[in-house]
Backbone bond lengths (Angstrom), bond angles and torsions (degrees), N, CA, C in turn:
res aa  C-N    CA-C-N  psi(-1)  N-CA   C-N-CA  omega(-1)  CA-C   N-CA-C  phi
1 X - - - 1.465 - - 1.533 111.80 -
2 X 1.676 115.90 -21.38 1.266 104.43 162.28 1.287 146.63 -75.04
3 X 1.152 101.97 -28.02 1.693 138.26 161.42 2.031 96.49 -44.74
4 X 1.132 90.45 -73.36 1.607 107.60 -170.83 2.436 107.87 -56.43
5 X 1.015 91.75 -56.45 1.964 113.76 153.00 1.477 96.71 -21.78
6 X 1.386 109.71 -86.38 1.425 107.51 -177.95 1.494 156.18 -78.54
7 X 1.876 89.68 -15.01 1.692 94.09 142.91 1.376 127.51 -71.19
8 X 1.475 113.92 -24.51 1.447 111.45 -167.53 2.371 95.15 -77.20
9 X 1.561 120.48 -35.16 0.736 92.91 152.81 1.616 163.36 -96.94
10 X 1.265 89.28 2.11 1.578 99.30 160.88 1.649 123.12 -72.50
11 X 1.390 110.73 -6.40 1.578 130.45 173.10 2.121 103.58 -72.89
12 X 1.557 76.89 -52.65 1.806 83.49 179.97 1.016 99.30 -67.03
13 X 1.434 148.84 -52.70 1.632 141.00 -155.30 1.640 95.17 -67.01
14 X 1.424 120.61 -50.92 1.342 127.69 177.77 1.407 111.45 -51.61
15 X 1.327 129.80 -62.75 1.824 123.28 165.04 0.994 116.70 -65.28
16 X 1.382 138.68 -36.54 1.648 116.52 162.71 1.869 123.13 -53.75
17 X 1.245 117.51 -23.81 1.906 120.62 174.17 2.004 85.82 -87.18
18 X 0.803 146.99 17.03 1.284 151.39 177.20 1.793 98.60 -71.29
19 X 1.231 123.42 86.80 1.806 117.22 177.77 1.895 92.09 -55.41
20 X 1.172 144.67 -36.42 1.465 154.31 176.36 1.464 89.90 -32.99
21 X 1.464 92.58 -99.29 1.633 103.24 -178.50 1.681 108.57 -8.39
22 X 1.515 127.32 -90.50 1.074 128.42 163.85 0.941 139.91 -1.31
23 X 1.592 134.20 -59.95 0.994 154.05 132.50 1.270 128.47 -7.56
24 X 1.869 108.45 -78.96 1.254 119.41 175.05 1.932 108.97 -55.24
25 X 1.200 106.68 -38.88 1.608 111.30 178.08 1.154 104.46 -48.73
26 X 1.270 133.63 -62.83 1.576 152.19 -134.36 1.664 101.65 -81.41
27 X 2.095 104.25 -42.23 1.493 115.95 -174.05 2.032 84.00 -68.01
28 X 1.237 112.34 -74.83 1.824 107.02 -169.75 1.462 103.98 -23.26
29 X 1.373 121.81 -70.35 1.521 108.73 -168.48 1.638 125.09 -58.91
30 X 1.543 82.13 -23.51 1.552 83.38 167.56 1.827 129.86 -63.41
31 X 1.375 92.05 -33.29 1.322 102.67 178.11 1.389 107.19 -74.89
32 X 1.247 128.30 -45.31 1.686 138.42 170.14 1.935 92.53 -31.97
33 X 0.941 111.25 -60.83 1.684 118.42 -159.42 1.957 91.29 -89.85
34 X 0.332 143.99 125.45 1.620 139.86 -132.16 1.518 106.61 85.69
35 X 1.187 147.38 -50.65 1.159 151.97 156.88 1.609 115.66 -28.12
36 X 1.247 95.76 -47.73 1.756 115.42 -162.24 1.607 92.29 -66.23
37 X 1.242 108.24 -71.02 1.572 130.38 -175.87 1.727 90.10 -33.03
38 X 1.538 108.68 -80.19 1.449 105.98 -172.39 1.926 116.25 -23.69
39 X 1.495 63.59 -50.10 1.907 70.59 -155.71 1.750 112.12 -60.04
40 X 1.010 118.05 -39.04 1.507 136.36 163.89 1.448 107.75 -32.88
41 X 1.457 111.26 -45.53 1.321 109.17 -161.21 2.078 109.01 -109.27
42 X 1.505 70.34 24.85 2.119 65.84 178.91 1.439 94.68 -162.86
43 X 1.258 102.72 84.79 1.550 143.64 168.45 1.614 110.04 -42.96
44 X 1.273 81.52 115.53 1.852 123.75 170.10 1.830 104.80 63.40
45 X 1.676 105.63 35.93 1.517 110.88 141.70 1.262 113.51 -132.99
46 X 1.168 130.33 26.57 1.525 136.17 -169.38 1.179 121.92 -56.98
47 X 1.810 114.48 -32.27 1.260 106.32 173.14 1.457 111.84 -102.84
48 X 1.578 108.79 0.06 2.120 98.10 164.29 1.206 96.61 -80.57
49 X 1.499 146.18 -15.80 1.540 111.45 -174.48 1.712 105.95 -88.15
50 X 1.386 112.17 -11.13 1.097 97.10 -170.23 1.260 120.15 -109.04
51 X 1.315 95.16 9.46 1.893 117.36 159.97 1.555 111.15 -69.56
52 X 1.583 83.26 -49.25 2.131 103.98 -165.94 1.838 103.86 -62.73
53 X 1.652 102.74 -63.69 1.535 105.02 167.86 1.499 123.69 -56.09
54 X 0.989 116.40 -8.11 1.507 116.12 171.71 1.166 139.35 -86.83
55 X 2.011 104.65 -29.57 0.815 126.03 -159.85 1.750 98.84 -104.50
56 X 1.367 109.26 -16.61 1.687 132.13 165.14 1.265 111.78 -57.55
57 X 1.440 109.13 -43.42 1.606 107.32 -179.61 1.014 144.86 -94.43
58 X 1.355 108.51 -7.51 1.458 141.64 128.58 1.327 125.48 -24.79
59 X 1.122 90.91 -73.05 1.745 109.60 172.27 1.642 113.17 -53.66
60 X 1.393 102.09 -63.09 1.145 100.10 159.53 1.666 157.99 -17.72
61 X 1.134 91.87 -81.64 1.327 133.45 170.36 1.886 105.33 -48.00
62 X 1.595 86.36 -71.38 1.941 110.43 174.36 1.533 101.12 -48.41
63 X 1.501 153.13 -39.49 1.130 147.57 -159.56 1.857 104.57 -93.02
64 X 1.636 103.77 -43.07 1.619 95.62 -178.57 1.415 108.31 -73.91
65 X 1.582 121.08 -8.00 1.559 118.08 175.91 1.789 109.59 -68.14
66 X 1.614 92.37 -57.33 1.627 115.93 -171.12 1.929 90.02 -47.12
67 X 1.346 101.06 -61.49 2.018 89.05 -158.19 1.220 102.51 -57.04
68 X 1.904 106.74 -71.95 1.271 110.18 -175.30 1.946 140.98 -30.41
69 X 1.211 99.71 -41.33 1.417 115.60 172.94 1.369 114.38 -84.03
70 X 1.186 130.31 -35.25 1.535 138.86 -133.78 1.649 94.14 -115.72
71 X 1.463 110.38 -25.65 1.721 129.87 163.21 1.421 119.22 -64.60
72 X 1.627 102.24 -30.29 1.753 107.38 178.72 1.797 98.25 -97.24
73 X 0.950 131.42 -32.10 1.404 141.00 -150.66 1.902 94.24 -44.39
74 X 1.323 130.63 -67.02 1.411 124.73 169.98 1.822 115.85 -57.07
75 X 1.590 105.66 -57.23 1.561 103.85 -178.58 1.091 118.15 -38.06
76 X 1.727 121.04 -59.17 1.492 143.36 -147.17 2.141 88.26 -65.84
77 X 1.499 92.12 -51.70 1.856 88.68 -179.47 1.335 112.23 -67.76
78 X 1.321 133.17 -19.26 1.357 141.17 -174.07 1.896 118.17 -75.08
79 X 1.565 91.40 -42.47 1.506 112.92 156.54 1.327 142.50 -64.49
80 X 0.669 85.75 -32.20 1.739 117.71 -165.65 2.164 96.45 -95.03
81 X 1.576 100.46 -18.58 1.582 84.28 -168.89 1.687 121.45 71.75
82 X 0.951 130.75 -22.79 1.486 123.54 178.91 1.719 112.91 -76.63
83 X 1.408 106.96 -7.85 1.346 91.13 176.84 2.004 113.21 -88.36
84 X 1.069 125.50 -19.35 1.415 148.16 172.31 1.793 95.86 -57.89
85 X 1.447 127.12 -48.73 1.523 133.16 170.65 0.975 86.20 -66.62
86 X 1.388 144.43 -66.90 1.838 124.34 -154.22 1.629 115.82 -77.99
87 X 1.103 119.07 -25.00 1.547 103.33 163.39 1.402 126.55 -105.02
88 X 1.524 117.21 19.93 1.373 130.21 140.26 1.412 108.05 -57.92
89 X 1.231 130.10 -57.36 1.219 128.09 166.50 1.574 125.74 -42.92
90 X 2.069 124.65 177.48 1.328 86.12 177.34 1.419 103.69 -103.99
91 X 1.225 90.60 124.13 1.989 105.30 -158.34 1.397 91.49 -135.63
92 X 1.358 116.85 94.49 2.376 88.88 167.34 1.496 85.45 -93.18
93 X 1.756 85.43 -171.13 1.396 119.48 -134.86 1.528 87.82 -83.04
94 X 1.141 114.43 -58.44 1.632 114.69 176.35 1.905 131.64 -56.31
95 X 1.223 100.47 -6.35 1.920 112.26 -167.73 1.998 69.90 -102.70
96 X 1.279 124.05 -2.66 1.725 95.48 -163.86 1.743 90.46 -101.39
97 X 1.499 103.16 -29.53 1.829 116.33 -158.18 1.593 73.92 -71.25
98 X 1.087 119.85 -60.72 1.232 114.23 -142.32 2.144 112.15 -78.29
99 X 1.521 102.31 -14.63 1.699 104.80 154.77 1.084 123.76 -57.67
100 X 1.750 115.98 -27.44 1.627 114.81 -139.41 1.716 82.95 -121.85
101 X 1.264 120.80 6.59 1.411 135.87 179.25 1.603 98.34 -93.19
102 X 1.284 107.89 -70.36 1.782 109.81 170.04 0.633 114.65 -71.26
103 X 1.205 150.37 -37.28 1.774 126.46 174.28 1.335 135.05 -70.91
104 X 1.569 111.61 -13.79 1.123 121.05 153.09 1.973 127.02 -72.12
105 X 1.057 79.77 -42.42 2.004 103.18 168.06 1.718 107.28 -42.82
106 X 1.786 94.50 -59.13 1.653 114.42 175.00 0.959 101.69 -46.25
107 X 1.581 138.64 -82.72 1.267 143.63 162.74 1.474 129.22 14.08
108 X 1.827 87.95 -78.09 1.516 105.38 -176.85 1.822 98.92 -66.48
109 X 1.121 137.99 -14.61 1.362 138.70 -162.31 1.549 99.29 -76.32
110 X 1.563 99.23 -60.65 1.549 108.45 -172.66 1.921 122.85 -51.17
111 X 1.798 82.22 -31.17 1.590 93.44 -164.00 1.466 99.52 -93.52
112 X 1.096 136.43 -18.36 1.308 143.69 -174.23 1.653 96.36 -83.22
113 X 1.458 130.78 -37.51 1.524 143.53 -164.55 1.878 85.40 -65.86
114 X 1.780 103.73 -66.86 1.191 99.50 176.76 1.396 142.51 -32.57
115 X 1.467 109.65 -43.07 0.957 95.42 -166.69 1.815 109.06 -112.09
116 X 1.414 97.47 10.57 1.369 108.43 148.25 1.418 126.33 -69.34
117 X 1.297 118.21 -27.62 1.595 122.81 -170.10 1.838 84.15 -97.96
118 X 1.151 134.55 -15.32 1.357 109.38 163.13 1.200 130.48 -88.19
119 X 1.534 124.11 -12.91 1.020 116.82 149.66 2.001 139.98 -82.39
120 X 1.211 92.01 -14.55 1.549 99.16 158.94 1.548 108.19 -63.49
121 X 1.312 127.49 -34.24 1.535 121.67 -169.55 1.438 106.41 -83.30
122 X 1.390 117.84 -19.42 1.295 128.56 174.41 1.378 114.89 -49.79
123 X 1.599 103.55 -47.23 1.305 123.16 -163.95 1.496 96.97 -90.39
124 X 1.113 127.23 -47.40 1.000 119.05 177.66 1.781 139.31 -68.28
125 X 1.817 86.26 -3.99 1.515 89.99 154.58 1.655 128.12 -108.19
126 X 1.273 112.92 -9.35 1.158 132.76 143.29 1.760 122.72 -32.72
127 X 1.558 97.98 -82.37 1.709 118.64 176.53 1.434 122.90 -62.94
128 X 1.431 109.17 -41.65 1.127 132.84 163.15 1.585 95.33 77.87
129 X 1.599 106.81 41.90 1.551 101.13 -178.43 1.691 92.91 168.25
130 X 1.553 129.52 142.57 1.362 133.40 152.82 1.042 153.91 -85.44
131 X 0.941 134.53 83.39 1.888 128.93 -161.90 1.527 114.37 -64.06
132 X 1.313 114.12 169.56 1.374 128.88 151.07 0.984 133.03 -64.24
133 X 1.228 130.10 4.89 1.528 132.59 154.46 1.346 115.85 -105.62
134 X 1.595 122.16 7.64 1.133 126.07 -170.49 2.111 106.40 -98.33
135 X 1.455 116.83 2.50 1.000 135.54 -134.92 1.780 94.43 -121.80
136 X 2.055 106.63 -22.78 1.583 105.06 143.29 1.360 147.96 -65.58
137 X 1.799 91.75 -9.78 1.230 98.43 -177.60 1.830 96.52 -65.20
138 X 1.352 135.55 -23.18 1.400 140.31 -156.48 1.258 94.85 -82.70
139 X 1.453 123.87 -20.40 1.676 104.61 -156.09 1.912 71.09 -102.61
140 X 1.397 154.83 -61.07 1.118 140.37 169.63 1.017 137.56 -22.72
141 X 1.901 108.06 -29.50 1.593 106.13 159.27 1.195 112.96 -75.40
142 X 1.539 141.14 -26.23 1.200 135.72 -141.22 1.719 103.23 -102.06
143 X 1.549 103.90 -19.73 1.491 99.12 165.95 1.647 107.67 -99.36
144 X 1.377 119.74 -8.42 1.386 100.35 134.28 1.537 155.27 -10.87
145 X 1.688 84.99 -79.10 1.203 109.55 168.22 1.262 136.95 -62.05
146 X 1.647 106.17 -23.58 1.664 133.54 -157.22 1.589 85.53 -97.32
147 X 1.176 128.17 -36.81 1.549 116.56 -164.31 1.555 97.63 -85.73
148 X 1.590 124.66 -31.99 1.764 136.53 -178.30 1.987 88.69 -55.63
149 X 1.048 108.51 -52.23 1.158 103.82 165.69 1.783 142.73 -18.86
150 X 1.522 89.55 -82.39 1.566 116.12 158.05 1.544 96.47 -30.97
151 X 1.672 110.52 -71.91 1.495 125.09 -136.18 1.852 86.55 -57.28
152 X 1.565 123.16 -37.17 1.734 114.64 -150.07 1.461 78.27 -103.35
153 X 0.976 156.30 -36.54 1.766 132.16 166.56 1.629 112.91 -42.75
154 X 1.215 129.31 -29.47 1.847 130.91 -164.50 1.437 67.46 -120.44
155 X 1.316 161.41 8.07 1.449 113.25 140.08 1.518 134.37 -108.78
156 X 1.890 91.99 -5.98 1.053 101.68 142.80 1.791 139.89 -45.09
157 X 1.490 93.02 -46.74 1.149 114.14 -163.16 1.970 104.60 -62.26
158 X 1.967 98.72 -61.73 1.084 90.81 -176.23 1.294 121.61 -82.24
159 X 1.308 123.87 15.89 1.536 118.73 144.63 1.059 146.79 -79.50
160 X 1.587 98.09 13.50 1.721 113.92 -174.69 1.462 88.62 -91.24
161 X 1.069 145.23 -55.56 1.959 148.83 176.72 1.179 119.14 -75.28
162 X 1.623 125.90 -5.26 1.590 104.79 -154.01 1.587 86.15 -131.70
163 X 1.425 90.90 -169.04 1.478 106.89 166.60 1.875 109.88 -95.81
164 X 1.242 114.16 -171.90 1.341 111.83 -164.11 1.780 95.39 -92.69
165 X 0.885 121.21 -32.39 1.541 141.93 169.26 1.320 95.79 -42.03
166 X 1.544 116.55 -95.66 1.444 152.77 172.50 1.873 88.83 -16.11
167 X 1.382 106.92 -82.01 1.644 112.50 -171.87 1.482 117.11 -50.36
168 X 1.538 112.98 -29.60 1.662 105.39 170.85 1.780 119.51 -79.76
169 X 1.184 108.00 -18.40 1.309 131.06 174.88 1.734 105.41 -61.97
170 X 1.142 101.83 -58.05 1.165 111.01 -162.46 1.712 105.34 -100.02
171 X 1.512 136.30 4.40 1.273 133.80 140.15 1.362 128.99 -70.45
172 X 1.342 96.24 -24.30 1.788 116.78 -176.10 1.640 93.24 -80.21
173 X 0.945 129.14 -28.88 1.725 113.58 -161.50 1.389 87.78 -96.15
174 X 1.390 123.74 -44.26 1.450 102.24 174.90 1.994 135.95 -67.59
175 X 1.718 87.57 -15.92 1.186 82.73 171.33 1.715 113.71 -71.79
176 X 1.456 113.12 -41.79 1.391 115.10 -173.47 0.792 90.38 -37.79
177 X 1.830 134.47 -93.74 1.226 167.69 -103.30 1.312 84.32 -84.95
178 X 1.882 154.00 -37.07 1.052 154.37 165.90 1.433 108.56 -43.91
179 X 1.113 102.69 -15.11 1.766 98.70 -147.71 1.998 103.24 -107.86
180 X 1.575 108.45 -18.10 1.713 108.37 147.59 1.050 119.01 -130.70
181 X 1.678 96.67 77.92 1.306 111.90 176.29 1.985 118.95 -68.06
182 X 1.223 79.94 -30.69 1.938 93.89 -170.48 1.428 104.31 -93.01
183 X 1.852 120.13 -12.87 0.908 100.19 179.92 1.671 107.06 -105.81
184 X 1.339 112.51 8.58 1.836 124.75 153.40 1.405 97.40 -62.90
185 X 1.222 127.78 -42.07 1.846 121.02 -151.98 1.685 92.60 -86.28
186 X 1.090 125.67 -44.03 1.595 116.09 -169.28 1.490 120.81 -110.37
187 X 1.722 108.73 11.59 1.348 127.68 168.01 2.127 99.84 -51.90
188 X 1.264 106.67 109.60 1.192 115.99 158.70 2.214 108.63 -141.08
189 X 1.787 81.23 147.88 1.418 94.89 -175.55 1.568 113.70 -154.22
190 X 1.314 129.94 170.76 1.285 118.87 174.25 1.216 110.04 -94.29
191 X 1.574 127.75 -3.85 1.233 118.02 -172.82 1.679 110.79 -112.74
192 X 1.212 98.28 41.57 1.740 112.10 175.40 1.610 103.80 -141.12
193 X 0.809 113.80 156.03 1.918 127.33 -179.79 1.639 102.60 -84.91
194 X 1.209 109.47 -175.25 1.587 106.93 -178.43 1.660 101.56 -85.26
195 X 1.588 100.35 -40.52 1.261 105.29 -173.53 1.403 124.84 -54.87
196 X 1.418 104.73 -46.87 1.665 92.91 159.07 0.832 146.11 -77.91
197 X 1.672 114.81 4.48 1.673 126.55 176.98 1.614 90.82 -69.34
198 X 1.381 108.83 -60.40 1.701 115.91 -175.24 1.511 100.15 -44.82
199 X 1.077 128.05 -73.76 1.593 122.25 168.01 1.717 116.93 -6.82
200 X 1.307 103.59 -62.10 1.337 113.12 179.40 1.367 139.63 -71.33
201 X 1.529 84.63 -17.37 1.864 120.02 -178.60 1.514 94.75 -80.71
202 X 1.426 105.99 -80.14 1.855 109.51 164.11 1.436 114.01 -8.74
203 X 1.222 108.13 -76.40 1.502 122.84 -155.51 1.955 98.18 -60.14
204 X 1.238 117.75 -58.16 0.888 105.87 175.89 1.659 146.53 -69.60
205 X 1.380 95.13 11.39 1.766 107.09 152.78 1.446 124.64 -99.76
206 X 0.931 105.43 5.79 1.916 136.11 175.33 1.776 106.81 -95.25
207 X 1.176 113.88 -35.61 1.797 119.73 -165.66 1.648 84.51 -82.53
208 X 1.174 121.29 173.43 1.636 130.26 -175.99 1.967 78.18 -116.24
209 X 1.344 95.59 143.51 1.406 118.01 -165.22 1.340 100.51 -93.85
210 X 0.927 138.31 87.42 1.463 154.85 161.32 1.423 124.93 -49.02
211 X 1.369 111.07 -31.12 1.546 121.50 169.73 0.902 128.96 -59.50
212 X 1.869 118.24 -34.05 1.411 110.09 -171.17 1.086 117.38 -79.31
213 X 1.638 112.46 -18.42 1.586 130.19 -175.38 1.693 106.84 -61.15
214 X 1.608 119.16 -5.63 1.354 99.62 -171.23 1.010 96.05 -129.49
215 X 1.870 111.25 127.14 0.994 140.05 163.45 1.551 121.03 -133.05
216 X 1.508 89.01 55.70 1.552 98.34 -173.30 1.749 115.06 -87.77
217 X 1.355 106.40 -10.23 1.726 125.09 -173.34 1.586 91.96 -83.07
218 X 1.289 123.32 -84.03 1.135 121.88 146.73 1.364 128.18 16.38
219 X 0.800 106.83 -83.15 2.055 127.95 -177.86 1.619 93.77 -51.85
220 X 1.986 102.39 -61.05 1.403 94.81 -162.72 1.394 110.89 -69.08
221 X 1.347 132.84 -7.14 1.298 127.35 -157.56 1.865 105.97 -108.69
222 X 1.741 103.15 -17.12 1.819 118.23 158.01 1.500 84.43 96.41
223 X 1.600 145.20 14.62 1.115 113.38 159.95 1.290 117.12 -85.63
224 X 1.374 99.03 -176.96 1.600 109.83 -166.98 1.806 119.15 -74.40
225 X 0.782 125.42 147.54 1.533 114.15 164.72 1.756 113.10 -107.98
226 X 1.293 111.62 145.20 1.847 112.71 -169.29 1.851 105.62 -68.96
227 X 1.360 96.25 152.71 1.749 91.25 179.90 1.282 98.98 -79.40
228 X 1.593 139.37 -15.18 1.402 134.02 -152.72 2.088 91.34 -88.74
229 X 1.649 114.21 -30.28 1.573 105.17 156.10 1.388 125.23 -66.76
230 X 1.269 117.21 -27.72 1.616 123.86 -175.08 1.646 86.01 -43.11
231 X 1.892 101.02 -77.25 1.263 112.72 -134.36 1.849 96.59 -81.43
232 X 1.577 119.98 -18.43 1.551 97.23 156.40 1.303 146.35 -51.94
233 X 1.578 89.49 -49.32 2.134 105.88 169.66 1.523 86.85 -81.00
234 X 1.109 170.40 -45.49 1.861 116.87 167.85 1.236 123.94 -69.04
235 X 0.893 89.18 -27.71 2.175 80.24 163.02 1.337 112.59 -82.19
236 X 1.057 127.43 -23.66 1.972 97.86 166.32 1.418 120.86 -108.33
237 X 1.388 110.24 8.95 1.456 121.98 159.39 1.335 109.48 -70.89
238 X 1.683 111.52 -58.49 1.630 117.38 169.51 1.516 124.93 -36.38
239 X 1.751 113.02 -56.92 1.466 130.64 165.48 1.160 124.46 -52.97
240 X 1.223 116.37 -44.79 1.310 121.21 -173.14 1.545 117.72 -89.03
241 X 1.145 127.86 -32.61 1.613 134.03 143.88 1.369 114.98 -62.78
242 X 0.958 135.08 -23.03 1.673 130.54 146.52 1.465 132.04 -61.97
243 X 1.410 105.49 -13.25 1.214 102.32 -155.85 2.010 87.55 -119.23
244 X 1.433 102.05 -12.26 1.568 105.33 -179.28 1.643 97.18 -89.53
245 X 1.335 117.40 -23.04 1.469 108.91 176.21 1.479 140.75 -79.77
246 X 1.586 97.38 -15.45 1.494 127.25 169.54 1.634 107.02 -73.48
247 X 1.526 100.29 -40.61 1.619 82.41 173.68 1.905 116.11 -74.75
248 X 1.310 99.29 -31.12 1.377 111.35 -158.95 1.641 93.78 -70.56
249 X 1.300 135.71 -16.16 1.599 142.68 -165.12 1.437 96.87 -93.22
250 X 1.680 104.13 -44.31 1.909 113.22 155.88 1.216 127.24 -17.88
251 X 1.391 90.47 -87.64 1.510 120.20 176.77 1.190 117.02 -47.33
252 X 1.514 120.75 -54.71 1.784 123.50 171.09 1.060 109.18 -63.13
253 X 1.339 155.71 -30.81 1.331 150.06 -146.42 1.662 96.74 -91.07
254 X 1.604 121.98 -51.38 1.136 115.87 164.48 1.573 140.02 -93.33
255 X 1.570 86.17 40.81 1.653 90.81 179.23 1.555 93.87 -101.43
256 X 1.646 87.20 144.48 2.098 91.96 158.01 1.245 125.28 -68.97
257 X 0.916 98.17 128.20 2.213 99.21 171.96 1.533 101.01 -93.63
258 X 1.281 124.77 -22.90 1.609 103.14 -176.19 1.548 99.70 -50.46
């Protein structure tokens, strides 16, 4: 785990000098303050849009980090030759997936924190004060974060076989495809057989469930969310990114590096 400790932070030192990172941060807050304006000008919802737009750019923002970066995270070392020096060392293949797994995670943590504390200030120059219902917006970032998660495990994953192209291609369809998950499970019609409803039923306990992660209506609207969701979506965020990394440690272990 130490081995693995210190690739995952030399990954973070490497995405924090990221001018990207920056950028994408700088566009979110930008949109936060764009928020303000909105909200100003569309009387007596000012602070749901700038819950809703805030909590968009987040999302946002947090997903083109997770693919984009998290798609090069094996290639970029593969290219570059420095990964051939690191498992000369005693480095296996899985203490490396699994550094460049957390340190990107770390990453998304710090930058996601950010631009959570810019939208609380949003609001707080708006309201000019914080409530206790304003304190869901925290549990909305945090499945945020938990789904950014998901997203850099499957791009981890499909960057162990593909190209970086190929692997963003193919994280993006799974994220969609994450995203009607419930409406794969209760998809019925007359112009499908049973068998392929089951097909579809199947398939969709296989897709990473993307739905439960959003409670962005919620957040914007200040009700509560249940602790019995807290502690499900971290437990199958935890499982299910564990269980995408075992294959992905698979998959790398028997790939050629010549």
């Amino acid at each position: 785990m130490k081995r693995a400790g210190a690739v995952a932070w030399n990954t973070f030192r490497e995405a924090v000098r990221d001018r990207v990172l920056y950028n994408l941060v700088f566009f979110a807050l930008l949109m936060m303050a764009a928020a303000i304006f909105v909200g100003q000008i569309s009387i007596g919802i000012e602070e749901m849009v700038i819950k809703s737009l805030g909590l968009s750019a987040i999302s946002v923002i947090g997903l083109l980090i997770a693919v984009f970066i998290g798609v090069g995270l094996v290639y970029k070392e593969m290219d570059k030759r420095t990964l051939y020096a690191l498992l000369a060392k005693p480095v296996r293949r899985w203490e490396f997936l699994l550094g460049k797994f957390a340190g990107l995670v770390l990453t998304l943590a710090v930058n996601t924190a950010a631009m959570a504390a810019g939208l609380f200030l949003a609001l707080l120059y708006v309201k000019h004060h914080l409530e206790n219902a304003d304190a869901v917006l925290l549990v909305a970032v945090f499945f945020i974060w938990l789904k950014l998660m998901l997203v850099v495990a499957l791009a981890l994953l499909f960057s162990c076989y593909s190209t970086p192209l190929l692997a963003i291609l193919y994280t993006s369809a799974f994220y969609l495809a994450g995203m009607f998950v419930e409406e794969l499970r209760t998809y019925h019609s007359a112009t499908i057989s049973a068998a392929l409803a089951g097909l579809l039923r199947t398939i969709s306990y296989v897709l990473p469930n993307f739905e439960n992660f959003d409670v962005m209506a919620a957040a914007a609207h200040g009700r509560a969310v249940p602790g019995a969701l807290i502690a499900q979506n971290t437990g199958y965020a935890l499982l299910y990114s564990g269980v995408v990394l075992l294959i992905a440690s698979a998959v790398f272990s028997r790939r050629n590096m010549k």
